[in-house]
Structure formats: C-alpha cells, structure tokens
C-alpha positions as CSV (number, residue, x, y, z in Angstrom):
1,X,1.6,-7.8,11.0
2,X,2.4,-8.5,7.3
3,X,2.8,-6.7,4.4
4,X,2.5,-8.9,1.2
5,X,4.0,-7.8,-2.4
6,X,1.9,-6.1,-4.6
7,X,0.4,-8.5,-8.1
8,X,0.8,-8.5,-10.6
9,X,3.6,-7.3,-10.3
10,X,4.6,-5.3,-12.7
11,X,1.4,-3.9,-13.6
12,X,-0.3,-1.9,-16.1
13,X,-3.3,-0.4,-14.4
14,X,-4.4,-2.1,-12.0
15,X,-2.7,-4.0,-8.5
16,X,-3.6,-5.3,-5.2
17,X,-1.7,-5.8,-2.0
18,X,-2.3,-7.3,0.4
19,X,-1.8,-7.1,4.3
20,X,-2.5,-9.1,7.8
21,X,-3.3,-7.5,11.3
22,X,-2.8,-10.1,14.5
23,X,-4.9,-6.9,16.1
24,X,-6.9,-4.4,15.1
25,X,-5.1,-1.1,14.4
26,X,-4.9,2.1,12.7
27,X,-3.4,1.9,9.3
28,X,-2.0,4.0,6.9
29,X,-1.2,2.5,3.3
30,X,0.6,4.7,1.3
31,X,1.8,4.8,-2.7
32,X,5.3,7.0,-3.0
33,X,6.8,7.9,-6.2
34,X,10.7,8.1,-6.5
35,X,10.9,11.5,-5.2
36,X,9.3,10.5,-1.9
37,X,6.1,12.3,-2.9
38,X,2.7,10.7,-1.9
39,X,1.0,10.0,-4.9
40,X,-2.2,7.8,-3.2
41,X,-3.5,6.7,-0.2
42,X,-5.1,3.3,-0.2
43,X,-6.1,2.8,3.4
44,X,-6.7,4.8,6.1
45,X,-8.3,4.2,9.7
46,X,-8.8,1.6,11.8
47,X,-8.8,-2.2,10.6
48,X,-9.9,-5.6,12.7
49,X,-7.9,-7.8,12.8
50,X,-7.3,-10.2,9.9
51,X,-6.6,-10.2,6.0
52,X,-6.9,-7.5,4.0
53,X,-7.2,-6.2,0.3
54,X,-6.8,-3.1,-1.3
55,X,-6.8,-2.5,-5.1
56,X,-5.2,0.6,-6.7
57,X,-6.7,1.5,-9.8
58,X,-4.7,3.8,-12.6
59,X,-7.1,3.9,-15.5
60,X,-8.0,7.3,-14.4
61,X,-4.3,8.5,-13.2
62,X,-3.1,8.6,-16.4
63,X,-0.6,11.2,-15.7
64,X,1.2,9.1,-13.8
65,X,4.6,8.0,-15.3
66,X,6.3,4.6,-15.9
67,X,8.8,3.5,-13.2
68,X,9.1,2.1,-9.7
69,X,6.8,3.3,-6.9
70,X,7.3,2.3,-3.6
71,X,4.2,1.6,-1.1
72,X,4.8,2.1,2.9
73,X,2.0,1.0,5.5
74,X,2.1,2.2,9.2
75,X,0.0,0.5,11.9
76,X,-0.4,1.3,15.2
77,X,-2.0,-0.9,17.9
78,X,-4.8,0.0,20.5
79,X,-0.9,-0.5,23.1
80,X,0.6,2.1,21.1
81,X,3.2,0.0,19.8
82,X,4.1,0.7,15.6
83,X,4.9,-1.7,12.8
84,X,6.4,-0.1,9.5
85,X,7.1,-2.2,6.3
86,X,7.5,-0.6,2.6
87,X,8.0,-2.6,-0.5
88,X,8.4,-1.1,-4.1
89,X,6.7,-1.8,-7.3
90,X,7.2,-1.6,-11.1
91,X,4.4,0.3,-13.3
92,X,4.8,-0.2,-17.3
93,X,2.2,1.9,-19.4
C-alpha cells in the first residue's frame, strides 16, 4: 500500500492524492485540520486493487481557513491485516 503526497502542493482550491492498493481493501481517506477535527472524507469503502485518485475540491468550503491540514488513510485487507499512513498539506487562500 502507498500513500502519495498531495499536488499541488500548496494549493488554493483544489488537490489530488493519490494512493496504491497491492489488494483490494476497505479504505478510509480522511482530511484533519490542526485540531484533529475531521473536516472531509474523500474515500470511503471498498477499493480493487490498483491506483487511485481522489480530488478534494474547496471552491465551495469557503469557510475553511489557511494553514496545514493533515490527510490520514486506513485500509484494511479482506486477512484483516491494517495499513495507516498520514501526510500533511499546506492550503493558501
């Protein structure tokens, strides 16, 4: 499993990321603000294996502030097993 770093990065209102599944699995992708407060979800449920894209779009989250967020995904395996990666990113408005 892989969990690429958000671009462009920083952004303005829009970004990407990117992430890789050797297996299918459920996965969780979510967007944190400083505070540790869920701000977005960007991908829930089961994926197939492979490459994947999801895009997070702020033009209509406009009360959401300048700074770093940080984004977390969580994928379990059909065998149980877990992978957990986070990486943060920089919004300028």
């Amino acid at each position: 499993f892989s969990l690429g770093q958000n671009f462009p990065n920083p952004f303005n209102s829009e970004t990407a990321i990117r992430f890789a599944l050797e297996a299918r699995g459920e996965v969780e992708l979510v967007i944190y603000n400083l505070s540790g407060q869920r701000v977005a979800v960007l991908a829930e449920g089961w994926h197939p294996a492979g490459r994947h894209e999801v895009r997070w779009d702020l033009r209509a989250r406009q009360e959401l502030a300048s700074g770093v967020y940080f984004y977390r995904i969580v994928v379990t395996g059909d065998d149980k097993n877990t992978f957990t990666s986070s990486k943060k990113m920089l919004l300028l408005k």
